[in-house]
C-alpha positions as CSV (number, residue, x, y, z in Angstrom):
1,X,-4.2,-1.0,23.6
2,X,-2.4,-3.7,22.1
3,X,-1.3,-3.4,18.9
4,X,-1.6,-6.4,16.2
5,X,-1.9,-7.7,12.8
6,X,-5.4,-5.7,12.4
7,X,-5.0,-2.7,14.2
8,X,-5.6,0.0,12.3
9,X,-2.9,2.9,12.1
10,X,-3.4,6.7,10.8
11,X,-1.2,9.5,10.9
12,X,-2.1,12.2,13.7
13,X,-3.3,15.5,11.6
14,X,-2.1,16.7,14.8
15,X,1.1,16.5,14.1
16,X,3.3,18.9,11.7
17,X,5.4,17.8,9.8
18,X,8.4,18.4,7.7
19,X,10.8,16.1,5.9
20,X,14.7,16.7,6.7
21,X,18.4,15.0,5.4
22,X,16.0,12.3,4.6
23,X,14.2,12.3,8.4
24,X,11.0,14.3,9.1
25,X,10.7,16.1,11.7
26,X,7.3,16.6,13.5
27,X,5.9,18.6,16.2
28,X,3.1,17.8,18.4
29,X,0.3,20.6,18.5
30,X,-1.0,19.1,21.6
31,X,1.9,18.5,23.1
32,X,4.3,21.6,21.9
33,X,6.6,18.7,21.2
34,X,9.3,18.0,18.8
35,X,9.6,14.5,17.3
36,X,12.4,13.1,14.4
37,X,12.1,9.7,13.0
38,X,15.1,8.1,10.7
39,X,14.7,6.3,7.3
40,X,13.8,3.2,8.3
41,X,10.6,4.9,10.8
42,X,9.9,7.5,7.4
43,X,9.2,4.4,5.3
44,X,7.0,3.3,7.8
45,X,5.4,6.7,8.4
46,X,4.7,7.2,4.9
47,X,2.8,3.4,4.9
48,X,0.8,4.5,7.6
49,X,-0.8,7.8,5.6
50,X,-4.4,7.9,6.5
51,X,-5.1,4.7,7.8
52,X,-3.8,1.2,7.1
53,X,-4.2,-2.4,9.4
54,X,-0.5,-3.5,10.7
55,X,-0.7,-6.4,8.3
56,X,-1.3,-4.0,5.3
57,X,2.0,-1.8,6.3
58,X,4.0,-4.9,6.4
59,X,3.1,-6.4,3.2
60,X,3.9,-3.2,1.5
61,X,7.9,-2.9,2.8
62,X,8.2,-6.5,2.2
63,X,7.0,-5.5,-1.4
64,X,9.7,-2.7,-1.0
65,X,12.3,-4.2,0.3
66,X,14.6,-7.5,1.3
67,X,12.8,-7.8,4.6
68,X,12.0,-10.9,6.7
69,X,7.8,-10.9,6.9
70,X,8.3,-12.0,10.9
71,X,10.9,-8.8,11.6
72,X,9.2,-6.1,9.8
73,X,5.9,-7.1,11.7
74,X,7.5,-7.2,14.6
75,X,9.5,-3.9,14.0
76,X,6.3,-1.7,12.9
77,X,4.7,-3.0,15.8
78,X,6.8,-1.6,18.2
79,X,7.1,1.6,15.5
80,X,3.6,1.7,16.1
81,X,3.8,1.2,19.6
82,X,6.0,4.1,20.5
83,X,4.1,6.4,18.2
84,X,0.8,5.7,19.6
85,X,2.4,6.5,23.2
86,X,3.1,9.8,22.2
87,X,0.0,9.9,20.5
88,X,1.8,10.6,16.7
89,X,-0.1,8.1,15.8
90,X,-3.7,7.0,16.0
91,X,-4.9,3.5,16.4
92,X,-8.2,1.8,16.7
């Protein structure tokens, strides 16, 4: 699937989770896999919640932060990307 603007992203109830030195740490039930993410992918993780477009996660870090609209788009995308792939993620 490719991922854009109005995809749709949810966090995998799947997945535990548990926050860490300011990471979270997750593990996949499915999968019996162990996942970490780093600040910037917990702000993002924490955007995606139970289900936000692309465009709606961007808009709220650029409200957070100093970010360029064009690189945060472009960096949840591929955020969003990897996590899909190992199915952390859920997109439609």
């Amino acid at each position: 699937m490719t991922i854009n603007e109005s995809t749709t992203v949810k966090q995998n109830p799947n997945m535990l989770t548990t926050p860490m030195d300011g990471e979270i740490v997750m593990m996949s039930i499915k999968h019996g896999k162990y996942y970490s993410i780093g600040k910037t992918g917990v702000a993002i993780w924490e955007e995606v919640g139970e289900g936000r477009t692309v465009q709606e996660i961007v808009s709220r870090l650029c409200e957070r932060y100093e970010v360029d609209a064009d690189v945060c788009k472009r960096d949840v995308i591929a955020f969003v990307e990897q996590m899909a792939s190992k199915e952390i993620v859920l997109v439609r």
